[in-house]
N, C-alpha and C positions, 0 to 999 in steps of 0.2 A: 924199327925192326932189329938194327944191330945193338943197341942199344937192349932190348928184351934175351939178345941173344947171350950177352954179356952179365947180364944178368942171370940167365939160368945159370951161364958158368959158376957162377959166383953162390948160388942159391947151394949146385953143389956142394960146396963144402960147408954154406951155413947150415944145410939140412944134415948132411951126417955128424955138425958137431955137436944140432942140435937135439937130433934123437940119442946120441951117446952122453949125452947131460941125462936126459931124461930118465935113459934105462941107469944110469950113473944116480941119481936120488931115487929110484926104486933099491937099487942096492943097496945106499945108503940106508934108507927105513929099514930095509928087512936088516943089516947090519945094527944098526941101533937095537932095535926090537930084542935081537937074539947074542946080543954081544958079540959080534965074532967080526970082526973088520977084516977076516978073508974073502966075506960073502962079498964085498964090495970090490973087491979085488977080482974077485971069479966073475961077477955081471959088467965089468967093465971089459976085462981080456975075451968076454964070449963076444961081447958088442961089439968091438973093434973086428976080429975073427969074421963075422958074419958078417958086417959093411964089408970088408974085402973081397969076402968069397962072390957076394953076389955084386959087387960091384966086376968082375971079370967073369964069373959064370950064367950071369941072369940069362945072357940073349939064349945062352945055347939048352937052358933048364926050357924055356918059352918056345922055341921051334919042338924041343920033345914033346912038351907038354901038349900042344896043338896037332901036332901028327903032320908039321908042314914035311915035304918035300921039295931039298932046292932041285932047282933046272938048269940045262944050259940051254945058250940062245935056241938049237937045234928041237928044243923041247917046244916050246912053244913062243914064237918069233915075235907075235903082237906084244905079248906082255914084255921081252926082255928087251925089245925097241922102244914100248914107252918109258920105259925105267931110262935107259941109257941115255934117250935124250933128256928127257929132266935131267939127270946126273950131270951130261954133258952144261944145261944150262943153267944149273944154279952152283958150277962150279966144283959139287963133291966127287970123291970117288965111287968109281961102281961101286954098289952094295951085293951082295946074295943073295938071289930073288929063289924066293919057295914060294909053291903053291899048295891049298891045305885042300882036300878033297875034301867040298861042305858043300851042300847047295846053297846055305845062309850065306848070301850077298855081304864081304866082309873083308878086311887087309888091315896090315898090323905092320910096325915096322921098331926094332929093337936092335940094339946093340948101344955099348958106352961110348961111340963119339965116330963119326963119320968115316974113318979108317977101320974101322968094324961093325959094319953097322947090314942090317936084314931086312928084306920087303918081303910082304909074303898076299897074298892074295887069294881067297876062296877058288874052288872054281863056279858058283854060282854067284860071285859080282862077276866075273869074266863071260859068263853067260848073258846077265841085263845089260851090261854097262856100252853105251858106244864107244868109238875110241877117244873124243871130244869129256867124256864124264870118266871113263878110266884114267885119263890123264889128269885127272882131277882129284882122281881117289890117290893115284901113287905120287903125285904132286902132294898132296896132303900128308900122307907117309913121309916120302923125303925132306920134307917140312922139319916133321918130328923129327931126322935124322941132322939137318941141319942147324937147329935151335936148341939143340942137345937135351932137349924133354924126353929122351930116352932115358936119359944119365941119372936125370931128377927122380920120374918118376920109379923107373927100378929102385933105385937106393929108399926112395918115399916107402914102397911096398914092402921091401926085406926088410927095413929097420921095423914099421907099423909090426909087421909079423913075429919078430924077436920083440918088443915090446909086451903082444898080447901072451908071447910063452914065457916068458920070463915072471909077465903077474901072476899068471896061470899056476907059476912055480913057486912063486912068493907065497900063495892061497894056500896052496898043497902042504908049503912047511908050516905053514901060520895052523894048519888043524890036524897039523899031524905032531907038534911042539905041544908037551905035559907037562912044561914049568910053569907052575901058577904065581912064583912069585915075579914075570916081569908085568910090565907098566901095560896097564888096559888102554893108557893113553897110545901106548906105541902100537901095540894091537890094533888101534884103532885106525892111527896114522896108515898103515899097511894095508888095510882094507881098502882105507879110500884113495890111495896111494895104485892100488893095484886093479879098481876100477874105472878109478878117472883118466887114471894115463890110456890104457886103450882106448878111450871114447877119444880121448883130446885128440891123440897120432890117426885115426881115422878120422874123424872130420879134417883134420890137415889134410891127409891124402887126397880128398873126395874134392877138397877147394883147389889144389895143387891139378887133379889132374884133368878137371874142366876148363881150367884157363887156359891149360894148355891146345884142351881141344879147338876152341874159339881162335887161338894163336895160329896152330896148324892151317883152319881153313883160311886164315885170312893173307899167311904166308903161301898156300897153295897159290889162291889169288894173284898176287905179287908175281909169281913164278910162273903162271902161263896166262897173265894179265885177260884172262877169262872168266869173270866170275859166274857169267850162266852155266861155264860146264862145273860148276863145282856145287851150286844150287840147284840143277838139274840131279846132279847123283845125289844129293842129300834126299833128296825128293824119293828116289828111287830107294835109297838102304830103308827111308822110312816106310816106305810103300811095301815093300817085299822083305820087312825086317822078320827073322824067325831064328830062334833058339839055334847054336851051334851042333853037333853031334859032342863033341868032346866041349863041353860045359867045366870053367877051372874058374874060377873069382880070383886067382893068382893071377893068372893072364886077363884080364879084363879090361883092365886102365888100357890095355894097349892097342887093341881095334879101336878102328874110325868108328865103330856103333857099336853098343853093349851087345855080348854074343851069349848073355844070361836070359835063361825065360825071366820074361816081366811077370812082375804080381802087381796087389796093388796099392804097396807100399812099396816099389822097390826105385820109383824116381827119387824120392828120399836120398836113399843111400846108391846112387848108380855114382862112377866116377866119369858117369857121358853128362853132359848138358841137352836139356831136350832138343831132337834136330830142330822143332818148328822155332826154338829161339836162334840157334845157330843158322835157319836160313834168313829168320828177321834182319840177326847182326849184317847179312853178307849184302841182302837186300837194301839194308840202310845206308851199307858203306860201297857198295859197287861204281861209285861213281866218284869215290874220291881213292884206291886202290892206284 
């Protein structure tokens, strides 16, 4: 486990130098293409710019985004007593607990690294859940907060997202550009350049933030050495799983269960792993935790 933790650290900064490579030969093509070696210059100072912003603005874009509201203990005593004790016993600092007024059975937890870090919880898991499988759900969050898959996955999402505007913009110059005499080669380069990399940066995302889900519950596990209560709630989000009121595929990766209407193509590309294998794993491993 510390050894996985150490490793996200680490993933950190492989992943923003390696989506900044990325949008860095996007630039580079549209620079070739169009002779201009400022364009390379300008896609690289945008992508640097925006790993930063969202690496210190992400958590507080994501409580906007969701419509959470934090509480104090006075708000509501169950929820901020289960938090505190986990806090208390996997050694982090309190976090800021919100609560998102949704019926959707659901909790999300964001911030860049355990000294800023956010829990936030529906009010209708607070309604199914006992306190045996809440502890289970915000154990699973603190989780995320402890193994710094906050850190990964936000940077994973803003970079993917400046990736797809950037080819987006690459497109836009490539057919709005009336020089006929440059290279159909490069043209060509630019296209496939500015297709493929969005497909590539998203599948990364989707693999990146399943493992970590699987991570989460198995470090939930670890943390209230329970794993019925953490099988039992999975049971539960699956059972009473339903669409959020504020629907955002920005914030997505970061609930314990996808808060997007399903289609029936959308296990495909969901950045959740299906619960029924997430209860297999827990079920398989419960007995060596």
């Amino acid at each position: 486990m510390y050894k996985q933790i150490a490793a996200n650290k680490r993933n950190t900064v492989i992943i923003m130098i390696g989506f900044v490579l990325v949008i860095g030969l996007i630039g580079a093509a549209f620079s070739y293409f169009f002779g201009n070696t400022y364009i390379l210059l300008w896609f690289a100072l945008i992508s640097l710019a925006y790993t930063l912003f969202q690496y210190f603005a992400a958590s507080h874009l994501a409580v906007a985004m969701t419509g959470a509201k934090e509480i104090e203990k006075k708000d509501n005593l169950r929820l901020y007593n289960t938090v505190e004790n986990l806090a208390l016993t996997a050694g982090l600092p309190m976090p800021k607990i919100y609560i998102i007024d949704d019926p959707a059975p659901n909790a999300f937890a964001t911030g860049r690294d355990p000294e800023h870090s956010v829990v936030a919880a529906t009010t209708g898991l607070l309604d199914i859940m006992d306190n045996k499988e809440l502890t289970a759900v915000m154990a699973h969050e603190m989780s995320h907060v402890k193994n710094y898959d906050i850190r990964v996955s936000t940077l994973v999402f803003g970079l993917v997202c400046l990736i797809g505007y950037v080819s987006d913009l690459g497109i836009r110059m490539l057919w709005l550009s009336d020089d006929d005499d440059r290279s159909p080669v490069g043209a060509v380069i630019v296209v496939i350049t500015s297709i493929l990399a969005p497909i590539a940066a998203t599948l990364a995302q989707l693999g990146v933030s399943r493992e970590r889900e699987y991570l989460a519950d198995a470090s939930a596990v670890n943390l209230t050495r329970y794993p019925e209560g953490m099988i039992a709630a999975l049971k539960k989000l699956d059972t009473h799983a339903q669409p959020m009121k504020r629907q955002n595929s920005a914030t997505e990766a970061l609930f314990i269960n996808n808060p997007l209407k399903k289609s029936a193509v959308s296990h495909l590309f969901s950045t959740h792993p299906p619960i029924e294998k997430r209860i297999e794993r827990l079920e398989n491993g419960k007995y060596t935790f």
